[in-house]
Backbone bond lengths (Angstrom), bond angles and torsions (degrees), N, CA, C in turn:
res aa  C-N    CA-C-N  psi(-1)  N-CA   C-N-CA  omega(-1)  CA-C   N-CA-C  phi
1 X - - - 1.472 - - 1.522 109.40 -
2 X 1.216 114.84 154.15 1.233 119.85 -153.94 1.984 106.49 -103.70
3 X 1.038 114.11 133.00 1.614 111.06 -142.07 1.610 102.79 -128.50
4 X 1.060 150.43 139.33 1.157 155.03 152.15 1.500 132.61 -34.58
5 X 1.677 97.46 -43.23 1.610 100.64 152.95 1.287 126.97 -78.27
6 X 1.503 109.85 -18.46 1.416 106.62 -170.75 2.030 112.35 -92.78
7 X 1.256 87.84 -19.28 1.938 77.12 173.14 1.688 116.43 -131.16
8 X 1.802 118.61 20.53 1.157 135.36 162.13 1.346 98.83 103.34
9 X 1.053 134.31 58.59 1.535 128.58 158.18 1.829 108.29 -109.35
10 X 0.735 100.20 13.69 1.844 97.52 -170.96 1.579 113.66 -94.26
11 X 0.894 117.12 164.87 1.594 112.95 167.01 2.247 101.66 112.92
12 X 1.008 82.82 -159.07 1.976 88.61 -179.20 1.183 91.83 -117.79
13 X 1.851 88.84 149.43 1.356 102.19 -167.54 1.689 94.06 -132.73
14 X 1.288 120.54 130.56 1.565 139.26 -175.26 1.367 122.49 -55.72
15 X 0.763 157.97 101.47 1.487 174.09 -133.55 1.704 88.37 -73.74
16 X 1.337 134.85 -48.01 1.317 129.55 -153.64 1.541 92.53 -88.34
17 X 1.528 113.11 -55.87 1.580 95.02 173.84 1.150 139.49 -61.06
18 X 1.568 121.81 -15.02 1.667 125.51 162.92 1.536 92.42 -56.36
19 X 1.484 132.44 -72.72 1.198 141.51 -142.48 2.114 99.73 -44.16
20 X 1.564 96.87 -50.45 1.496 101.38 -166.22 1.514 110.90 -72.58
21 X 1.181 113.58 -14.79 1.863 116.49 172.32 1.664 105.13 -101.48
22 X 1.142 119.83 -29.82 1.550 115.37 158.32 1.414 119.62 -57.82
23 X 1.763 132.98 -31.78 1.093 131.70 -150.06 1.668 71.95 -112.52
24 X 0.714 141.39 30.06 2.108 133.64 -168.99 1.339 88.04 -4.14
25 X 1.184 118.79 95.98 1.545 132.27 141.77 1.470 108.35 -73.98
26 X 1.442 121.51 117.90 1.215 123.93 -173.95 1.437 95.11 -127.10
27 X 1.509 106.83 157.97 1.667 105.76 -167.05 1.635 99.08 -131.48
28 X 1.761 109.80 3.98 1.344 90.79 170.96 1.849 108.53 107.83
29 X 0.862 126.96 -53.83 1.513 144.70 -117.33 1.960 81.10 -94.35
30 X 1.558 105.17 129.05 1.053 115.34 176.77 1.852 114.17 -114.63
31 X 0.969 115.49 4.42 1.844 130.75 -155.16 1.345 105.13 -140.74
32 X 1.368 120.37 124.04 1.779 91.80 170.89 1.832 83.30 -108.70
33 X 1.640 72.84 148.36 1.741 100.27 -170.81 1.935 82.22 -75.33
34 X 2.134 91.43 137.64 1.419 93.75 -170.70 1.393 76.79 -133.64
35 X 1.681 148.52 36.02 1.210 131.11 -156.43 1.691 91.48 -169.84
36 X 1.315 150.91 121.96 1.153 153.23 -163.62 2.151 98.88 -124.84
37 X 1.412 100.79 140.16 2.041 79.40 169.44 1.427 89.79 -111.12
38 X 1.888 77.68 157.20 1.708 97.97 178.14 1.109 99.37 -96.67
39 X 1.704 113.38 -171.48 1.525 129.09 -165.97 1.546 96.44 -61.72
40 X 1.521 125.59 -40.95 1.361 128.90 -179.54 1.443 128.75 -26.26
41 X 1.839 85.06 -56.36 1.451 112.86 -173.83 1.430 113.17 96.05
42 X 1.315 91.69 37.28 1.866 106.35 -177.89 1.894 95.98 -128.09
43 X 1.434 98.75 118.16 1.520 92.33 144.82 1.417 153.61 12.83
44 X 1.315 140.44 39.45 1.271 138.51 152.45 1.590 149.00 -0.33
45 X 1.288 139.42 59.28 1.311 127.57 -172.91 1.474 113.54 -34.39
46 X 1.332 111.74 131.63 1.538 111.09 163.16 1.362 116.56 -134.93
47 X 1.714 99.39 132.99 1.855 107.41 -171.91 1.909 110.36 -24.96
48 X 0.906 135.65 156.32 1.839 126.89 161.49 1.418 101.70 -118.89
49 X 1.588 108.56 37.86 1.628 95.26 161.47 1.764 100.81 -141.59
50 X 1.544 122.09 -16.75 1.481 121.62 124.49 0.604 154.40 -163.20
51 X 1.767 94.97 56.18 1.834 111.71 169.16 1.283 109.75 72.09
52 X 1.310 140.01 19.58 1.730 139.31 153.85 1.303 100.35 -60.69
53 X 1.490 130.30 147.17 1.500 152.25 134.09 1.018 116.71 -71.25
54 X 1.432 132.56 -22.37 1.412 143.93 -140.86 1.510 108.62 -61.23
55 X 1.101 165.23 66.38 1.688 131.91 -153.75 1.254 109.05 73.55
56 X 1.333 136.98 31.82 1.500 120.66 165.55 1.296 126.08 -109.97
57 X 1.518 112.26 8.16 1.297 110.25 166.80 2.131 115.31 55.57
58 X 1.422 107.30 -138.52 0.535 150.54 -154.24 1.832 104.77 -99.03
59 X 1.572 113.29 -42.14 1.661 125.97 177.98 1.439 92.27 -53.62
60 X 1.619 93.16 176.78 1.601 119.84 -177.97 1.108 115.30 -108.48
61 X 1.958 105.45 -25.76 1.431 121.01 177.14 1.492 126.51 -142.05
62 X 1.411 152.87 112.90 0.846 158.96 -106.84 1.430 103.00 -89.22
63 X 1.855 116.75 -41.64 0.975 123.03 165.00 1.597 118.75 -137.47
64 X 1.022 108.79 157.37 1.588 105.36 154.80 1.635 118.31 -42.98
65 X 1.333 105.30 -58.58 1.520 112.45 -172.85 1.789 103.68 -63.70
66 X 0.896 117.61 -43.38 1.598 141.92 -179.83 2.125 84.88 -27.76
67 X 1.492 89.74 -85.92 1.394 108.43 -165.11 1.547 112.22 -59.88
68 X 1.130 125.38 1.26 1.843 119.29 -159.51 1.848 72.14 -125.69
69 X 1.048 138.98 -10.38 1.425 142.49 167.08 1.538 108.59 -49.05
70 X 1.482 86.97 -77.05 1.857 123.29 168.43 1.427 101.10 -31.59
71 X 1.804 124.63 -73.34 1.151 126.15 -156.71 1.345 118.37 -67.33
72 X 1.425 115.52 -29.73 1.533 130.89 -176.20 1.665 93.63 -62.06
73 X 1.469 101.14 -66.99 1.456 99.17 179.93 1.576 124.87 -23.76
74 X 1.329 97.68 -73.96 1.732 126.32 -175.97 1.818 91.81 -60.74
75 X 1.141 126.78 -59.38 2.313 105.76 -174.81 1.478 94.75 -63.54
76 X 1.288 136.77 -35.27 1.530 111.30 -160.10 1.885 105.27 -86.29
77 X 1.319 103.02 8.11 1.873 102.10 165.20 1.551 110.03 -107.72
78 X 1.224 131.10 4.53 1.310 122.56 -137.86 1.773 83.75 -92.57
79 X 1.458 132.18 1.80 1.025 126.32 158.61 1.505 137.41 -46.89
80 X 1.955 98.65 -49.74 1.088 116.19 174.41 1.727 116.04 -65.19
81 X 1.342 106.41 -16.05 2.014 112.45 -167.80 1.905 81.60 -73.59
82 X 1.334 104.00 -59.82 1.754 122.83 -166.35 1.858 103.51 -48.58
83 X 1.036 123.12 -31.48 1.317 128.87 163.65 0.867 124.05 -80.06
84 X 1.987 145.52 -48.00 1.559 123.91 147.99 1.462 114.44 -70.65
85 X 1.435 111.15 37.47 1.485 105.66 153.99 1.686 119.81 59.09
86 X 1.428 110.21 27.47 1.362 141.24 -157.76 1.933 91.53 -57.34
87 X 1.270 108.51 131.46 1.132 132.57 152.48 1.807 128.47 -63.24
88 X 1.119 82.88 -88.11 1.356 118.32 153.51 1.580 134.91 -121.14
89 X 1.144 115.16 152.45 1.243 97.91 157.34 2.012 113.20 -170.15
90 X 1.450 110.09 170.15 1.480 91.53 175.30 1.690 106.83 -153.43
91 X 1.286 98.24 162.01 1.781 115.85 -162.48 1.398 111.67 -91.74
92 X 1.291 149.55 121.07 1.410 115.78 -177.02 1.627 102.87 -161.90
93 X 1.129 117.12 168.67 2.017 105.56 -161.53 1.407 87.54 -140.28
94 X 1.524 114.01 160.65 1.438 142.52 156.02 1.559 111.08 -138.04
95 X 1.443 116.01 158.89 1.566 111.06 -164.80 1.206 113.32 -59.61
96 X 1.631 124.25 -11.38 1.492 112.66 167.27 1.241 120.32 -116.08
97 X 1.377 113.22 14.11 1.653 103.33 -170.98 1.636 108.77 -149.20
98 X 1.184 136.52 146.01 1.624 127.93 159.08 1.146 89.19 -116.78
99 X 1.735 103.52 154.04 1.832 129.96 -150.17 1.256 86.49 -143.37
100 X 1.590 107.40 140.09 1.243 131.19 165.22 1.082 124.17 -112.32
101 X 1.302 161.95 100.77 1.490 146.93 -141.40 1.473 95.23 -135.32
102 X 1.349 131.48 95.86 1.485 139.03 146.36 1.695 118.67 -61.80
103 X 1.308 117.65 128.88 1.536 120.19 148.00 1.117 125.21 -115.09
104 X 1.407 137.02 71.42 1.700 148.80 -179.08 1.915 90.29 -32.34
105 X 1.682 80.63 138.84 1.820 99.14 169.52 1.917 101.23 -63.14
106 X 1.132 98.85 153.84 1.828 106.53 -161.99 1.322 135.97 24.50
107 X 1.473 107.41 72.91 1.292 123.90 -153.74 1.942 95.56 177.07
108 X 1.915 87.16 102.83 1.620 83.65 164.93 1.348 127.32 -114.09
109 X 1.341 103.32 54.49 1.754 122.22 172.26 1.281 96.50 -101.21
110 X 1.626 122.26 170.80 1.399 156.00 169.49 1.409 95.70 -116.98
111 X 1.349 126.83 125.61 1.418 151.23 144.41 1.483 103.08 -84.65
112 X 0.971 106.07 118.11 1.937 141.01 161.16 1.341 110.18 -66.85
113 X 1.141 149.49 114.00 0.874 134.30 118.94 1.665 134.70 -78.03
114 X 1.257 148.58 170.10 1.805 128.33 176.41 1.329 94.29 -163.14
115 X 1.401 136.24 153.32 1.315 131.29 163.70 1.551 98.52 -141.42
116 X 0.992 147.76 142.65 1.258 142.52 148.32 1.724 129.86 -34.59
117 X 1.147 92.19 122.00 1.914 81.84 160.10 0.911 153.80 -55.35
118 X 1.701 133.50 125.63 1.787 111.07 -169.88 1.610 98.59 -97.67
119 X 1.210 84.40 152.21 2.042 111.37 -176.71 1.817 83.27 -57.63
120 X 1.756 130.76 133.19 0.793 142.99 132.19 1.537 104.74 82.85
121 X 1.787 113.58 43.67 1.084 134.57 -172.27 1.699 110.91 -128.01
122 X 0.744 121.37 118.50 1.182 90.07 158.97 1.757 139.39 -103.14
123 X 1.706 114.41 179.09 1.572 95.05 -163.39 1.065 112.41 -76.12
124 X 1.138 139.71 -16.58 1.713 117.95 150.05 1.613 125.77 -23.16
125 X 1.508 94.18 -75.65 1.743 95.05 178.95 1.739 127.32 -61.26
126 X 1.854 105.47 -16.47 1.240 98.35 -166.01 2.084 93.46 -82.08
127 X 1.424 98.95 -16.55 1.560 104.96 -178.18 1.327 114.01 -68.04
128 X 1.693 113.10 -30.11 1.167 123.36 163.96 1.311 122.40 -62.29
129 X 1.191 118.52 -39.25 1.419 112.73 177.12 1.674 120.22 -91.62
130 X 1.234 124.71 -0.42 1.698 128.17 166.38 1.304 95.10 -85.15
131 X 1.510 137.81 -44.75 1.528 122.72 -159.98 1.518 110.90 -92.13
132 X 2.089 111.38 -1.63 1.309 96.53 157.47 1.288 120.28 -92.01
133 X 1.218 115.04 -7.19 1.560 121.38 158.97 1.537 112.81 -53.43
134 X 1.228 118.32 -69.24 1.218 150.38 176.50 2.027 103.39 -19.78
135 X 1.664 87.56 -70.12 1.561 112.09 172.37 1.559 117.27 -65.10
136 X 1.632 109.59 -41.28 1.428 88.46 158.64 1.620 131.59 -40.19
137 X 1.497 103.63 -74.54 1.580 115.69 174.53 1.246 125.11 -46.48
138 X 1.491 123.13 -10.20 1.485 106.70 159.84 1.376 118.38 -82.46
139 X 1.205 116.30 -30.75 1.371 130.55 -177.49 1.464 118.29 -78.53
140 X 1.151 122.87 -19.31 1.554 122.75 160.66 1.308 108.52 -99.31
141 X 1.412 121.55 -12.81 1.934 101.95 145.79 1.660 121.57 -70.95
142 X 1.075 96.54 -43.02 1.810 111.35 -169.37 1.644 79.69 -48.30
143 X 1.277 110.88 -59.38 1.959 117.41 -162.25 1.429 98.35 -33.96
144 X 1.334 95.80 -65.29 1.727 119.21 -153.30 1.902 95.76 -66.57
145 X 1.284 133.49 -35.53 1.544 122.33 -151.33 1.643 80.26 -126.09
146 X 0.914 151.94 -20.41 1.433 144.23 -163.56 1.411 92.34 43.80
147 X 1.163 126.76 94.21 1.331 128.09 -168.99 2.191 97.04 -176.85
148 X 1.456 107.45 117.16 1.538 79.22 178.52 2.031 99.10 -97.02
149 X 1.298 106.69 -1.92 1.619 106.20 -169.52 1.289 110.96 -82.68
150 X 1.678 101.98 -16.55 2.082 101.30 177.34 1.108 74.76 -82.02
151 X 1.698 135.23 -66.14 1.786 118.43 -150.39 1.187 106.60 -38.56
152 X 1.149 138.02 -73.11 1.359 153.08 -175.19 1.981 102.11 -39.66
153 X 0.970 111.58 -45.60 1.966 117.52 -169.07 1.650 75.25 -84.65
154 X 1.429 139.57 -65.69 1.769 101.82 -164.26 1.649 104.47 -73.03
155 X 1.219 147.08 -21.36 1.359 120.79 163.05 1.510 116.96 -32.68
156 X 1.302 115.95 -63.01 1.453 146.52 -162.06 1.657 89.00 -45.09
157 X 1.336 102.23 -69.10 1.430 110.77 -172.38 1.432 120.06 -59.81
158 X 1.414 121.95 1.78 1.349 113.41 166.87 2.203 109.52 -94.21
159 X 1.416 93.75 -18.36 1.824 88.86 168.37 1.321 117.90 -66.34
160 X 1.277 103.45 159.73 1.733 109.16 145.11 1.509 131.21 -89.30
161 X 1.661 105.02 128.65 1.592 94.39 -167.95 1.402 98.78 -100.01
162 X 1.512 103.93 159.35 1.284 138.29 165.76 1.364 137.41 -120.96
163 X 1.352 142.13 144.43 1.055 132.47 167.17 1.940 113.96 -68.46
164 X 1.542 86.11 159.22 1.887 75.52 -171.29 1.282 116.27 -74.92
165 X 1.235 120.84 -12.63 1.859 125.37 -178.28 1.508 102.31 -69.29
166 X 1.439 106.39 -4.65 2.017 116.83 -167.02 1.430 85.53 -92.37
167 X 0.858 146.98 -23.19 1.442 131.33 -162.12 0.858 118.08 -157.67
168 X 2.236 105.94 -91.69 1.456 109.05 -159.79 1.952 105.92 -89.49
169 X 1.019 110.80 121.76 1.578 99.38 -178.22 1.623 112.65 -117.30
170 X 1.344 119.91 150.79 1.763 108.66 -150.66 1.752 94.95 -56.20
171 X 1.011 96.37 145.51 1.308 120.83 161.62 1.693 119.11 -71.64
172 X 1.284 96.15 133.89 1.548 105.70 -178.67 1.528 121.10 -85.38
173 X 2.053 71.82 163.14 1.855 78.93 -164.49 1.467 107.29 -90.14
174 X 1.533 121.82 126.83 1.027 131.05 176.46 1.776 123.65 -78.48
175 X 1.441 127.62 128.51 1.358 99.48 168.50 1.487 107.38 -137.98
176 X 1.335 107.45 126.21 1.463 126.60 -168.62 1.474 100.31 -105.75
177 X 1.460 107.74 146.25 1.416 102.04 173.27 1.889 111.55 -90.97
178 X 1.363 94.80 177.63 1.551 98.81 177.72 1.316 116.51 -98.27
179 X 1.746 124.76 71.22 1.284 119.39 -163.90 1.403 83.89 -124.76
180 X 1.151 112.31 148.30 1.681 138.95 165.27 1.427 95.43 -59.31
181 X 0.999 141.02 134.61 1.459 159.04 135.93 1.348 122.45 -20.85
182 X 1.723 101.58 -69.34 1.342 111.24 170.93 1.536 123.00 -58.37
183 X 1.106 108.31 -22.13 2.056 118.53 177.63 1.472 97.46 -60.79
184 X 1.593 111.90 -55.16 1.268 98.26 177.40 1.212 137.55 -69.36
185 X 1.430 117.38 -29.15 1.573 116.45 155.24 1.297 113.80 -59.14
186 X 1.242 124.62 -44.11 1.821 95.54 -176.60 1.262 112.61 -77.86
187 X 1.605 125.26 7.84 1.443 109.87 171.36 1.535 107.73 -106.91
188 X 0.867 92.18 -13.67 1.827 92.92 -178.47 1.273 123.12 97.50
189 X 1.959 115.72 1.42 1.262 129.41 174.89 1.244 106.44 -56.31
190 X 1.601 107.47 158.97 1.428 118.13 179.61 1.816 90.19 -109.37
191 X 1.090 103.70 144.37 2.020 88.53 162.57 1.168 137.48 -99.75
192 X 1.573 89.07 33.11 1.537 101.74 174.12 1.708 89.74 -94.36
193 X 1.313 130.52 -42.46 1.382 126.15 169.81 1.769 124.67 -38.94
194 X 1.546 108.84 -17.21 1.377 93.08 -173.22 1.484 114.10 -92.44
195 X 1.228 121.81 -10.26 1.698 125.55 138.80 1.283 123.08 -42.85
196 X 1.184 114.54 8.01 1.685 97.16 -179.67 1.470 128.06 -120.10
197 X 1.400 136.44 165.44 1.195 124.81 -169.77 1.669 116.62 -73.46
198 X 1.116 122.28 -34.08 1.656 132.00 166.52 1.190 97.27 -102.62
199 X 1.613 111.49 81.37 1.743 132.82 156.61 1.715 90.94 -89.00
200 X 1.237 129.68 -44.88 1.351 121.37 -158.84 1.561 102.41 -55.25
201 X 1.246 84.80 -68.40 1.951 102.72 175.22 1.056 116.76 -24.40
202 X 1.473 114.33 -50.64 1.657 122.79 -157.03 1.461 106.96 -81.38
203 X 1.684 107.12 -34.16 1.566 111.68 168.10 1.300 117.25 -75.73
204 X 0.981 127.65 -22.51 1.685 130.38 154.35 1.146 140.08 -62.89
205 X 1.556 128.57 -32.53 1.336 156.57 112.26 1.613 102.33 -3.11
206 X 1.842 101.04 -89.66 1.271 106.25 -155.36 1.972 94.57 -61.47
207 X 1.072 141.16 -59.65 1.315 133.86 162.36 1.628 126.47 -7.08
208 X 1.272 117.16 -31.48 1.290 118.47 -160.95 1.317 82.60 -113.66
209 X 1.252 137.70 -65.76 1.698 136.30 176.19 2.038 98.45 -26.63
210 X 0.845 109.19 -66.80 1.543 113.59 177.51 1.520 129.30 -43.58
211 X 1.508 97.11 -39.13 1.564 111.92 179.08 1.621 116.55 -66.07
212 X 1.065 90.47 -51.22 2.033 106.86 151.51 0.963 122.78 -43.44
213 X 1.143 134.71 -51.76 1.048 114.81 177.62 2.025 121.96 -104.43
214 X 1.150 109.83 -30.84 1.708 128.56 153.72 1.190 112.39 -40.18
215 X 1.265 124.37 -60.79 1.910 124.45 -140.96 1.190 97.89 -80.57
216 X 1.586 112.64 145.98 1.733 132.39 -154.11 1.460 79.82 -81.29
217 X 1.587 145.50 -3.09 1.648 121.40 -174.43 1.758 101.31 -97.72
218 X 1.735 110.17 -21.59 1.702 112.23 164.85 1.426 101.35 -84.69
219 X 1.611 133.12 17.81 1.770 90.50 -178.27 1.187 109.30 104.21
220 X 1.295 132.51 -10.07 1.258 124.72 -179.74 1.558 118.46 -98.59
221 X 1.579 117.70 172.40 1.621 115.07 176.29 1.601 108.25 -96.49
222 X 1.777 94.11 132.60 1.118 93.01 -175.17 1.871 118.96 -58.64
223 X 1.070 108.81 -31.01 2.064 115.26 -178.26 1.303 84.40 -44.73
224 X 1.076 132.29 -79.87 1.721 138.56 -175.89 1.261 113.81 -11.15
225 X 1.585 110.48 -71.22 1.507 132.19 -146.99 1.844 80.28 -67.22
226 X 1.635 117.06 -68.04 1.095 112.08 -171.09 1.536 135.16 -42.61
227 X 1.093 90.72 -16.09 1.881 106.45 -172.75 1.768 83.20 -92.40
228 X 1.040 138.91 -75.69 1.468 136.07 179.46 1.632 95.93 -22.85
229 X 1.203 120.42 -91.85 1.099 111.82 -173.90 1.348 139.27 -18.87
230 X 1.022 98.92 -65.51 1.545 131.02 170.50 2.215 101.93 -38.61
231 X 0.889 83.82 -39.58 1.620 90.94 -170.25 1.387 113.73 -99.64
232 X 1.496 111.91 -4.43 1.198 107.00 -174.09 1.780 109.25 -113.31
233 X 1.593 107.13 -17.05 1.668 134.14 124.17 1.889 110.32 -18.96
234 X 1.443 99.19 -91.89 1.513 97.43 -174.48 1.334 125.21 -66.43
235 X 1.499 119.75 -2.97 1.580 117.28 -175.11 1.668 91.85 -89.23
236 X 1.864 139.38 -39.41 1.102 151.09 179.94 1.292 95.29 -36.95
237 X 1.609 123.16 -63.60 1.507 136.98 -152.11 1.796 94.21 -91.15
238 X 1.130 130.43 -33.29 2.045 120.26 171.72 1.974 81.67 -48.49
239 X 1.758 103.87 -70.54 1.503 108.10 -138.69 1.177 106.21 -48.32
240 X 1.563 120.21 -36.68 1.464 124.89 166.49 1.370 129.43 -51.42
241 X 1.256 107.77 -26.64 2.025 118.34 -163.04 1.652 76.69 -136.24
242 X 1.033 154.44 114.63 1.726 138.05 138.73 1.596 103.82 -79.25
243 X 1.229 97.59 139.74 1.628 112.53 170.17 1.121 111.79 -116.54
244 X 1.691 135.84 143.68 1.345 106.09 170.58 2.119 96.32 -133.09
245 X 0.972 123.53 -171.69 1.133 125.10 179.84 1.558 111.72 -118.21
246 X 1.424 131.22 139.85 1.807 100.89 -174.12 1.745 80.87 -148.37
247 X 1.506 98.00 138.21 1.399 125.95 179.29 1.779 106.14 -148.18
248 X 1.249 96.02 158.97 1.890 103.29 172.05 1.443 99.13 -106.04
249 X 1.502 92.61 173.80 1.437 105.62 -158.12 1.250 106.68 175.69
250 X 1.801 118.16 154.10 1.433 110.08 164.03 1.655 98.35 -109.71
251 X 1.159 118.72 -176.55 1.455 121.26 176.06 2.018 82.99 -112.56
252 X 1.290 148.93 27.94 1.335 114.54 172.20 2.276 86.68 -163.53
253 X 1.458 108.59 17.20 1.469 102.80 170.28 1.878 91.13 -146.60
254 X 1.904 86.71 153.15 1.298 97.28 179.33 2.048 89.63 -73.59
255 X 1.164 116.99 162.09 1.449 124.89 -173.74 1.432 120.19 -129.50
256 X 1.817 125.24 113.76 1.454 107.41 -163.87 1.552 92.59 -106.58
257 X 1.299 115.19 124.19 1.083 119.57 171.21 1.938 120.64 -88.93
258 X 1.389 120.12 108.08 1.201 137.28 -151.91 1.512 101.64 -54.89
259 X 1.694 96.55 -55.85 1.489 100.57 -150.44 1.911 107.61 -75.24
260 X 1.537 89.66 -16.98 2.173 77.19 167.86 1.723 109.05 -115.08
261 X 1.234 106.19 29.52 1.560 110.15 -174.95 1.474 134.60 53.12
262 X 1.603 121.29 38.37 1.451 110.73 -145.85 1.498 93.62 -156.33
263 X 1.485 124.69 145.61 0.809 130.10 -177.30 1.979 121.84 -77.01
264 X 1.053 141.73 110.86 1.420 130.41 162.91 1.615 119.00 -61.38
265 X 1.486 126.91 146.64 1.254 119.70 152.05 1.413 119.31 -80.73
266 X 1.554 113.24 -165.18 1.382 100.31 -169.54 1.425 107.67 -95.05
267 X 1.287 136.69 144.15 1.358 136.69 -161.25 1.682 85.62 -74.09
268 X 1.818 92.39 175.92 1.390 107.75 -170.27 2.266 98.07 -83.45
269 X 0.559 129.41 -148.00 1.923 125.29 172.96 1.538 87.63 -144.91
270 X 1.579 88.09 131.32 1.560 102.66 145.24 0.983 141.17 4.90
271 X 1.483 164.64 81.42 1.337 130.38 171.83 1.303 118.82 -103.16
């Protein structure tokens, strides 16, 4: 059974933050802004676990530690998703608000959750502190009705609902193949090439372009040549067998996927 100490609902909870998830202050916000503009008027990367610009270049996340921050947060609630019987659901911040978006299995509403931001918090902790609110109130219904399906129906009743065309809409199915990364850098593949019907070719191609310039008889180091090889070996045997891996995901919300209990990050976007 799912417990307050055991997935972070415990501790005191602030009179002002019940008030702002009791009053569902909702702000609307369907996107979390993952892109800030500079003075330029160009585009900004910003961390998606808490929204720093600071030094992030080009990353998705500011740090390693940054994001395993986020995730710790988000598995040690995933109790409360498992108790409204969570479908789906996803985590996601703007500079004034972190959003909770539940979809209960048979049930095609969106539950809102919103809490405000604290000055010099980040949305990890402020997520931490709405879902021990959150977790309080099921548990002093469950107390009060010995009932865990009202606990769960007065949670519900403290969101704002929506229809799903309002917001959260299923998330797509992604399918990535199972290629090593590095195979493709040492061949020079793009992976937009491994969709295509002359993959063999193209790995044969890029193979021989390499050998030219790699192989210890042009000048090259053998550690090199062997790692080429080696990769140009296992891309032969994908193109022959392709595997791919397929999960949902958004490219701009963290994503809880119901049916294996576990949180997703945000996929990489399109290009």
């Amino acid at each position: 059974m799912w417990r307050p100490a055991d997935s972070g609902f415990g501790g005191p909870i602030g009179q002002p933050v019940r008030t702002t998830v009791r009053n569902r202050l909702s702000f609307h916000f369907t996107m979390l802004t993952i892109s800030k503009s500079s003075s330029k008027g160009k585009k900004q990367n910003a961390c998606l676990a808490c929204g720093t610009t600071e030094n992030i270049g080009k990353r998705r996340y500011c740090s390693v530690r940054c994001r395993q921050h986020l995730r710790q947060k988000l598995n040690t609630r995933t109790g409360l998703l498992q108790a409204l019987n969570a479908r789906y659901a996803t985590f996601y911040f703007t500079p004034s608000a972190v959003v909770l978006d539940v979809v209960p299995h048979g049930v095609r509403e969106i539950f809102r959750f919103t809490a405000a931001r604290t000055r010099g918090c980040r949305p990890a902790d402020d997520f931490g502190r709405m879902t021990n609110i959150l977790g309080g109130a099921w548990w002093d219904e469950e107390k009060r009705t010995a009932k865990n399906y009202l606990a769960s129906r007065r949670v519900l009743e403290m969101a704002e609902r929506l229809a799903i065309s309002e917001g959260l809409a299923r998330p797509r199915l992604i399918k990535a193949p199972t290629v090593k990364p590095e195979n493709l850098v040492l061949l020079d593949i793009a992976r937009v090439d491994l969709g295509s019907r002359d993959l063999i070719r193209i790995i044969k191609n890029a193979y021989r372009r390499q050998v030219k310039v790699h192989h210890p008889d042009a000048g090259g180091q053998a550690a090199i040549f062997r790692k080429i090889h080696a990769a140009y070996q296992e891309m032969l045997r994908w193109a022959d067998n392709p595997t791919f891996i397929r999960r949902r995901g958004f490219p701009d919300k963290w994503y809880y996927d119901g049916d294996h209990k576990r949180w997703v990050q945000p996929m990489p976007a399109r290009k």
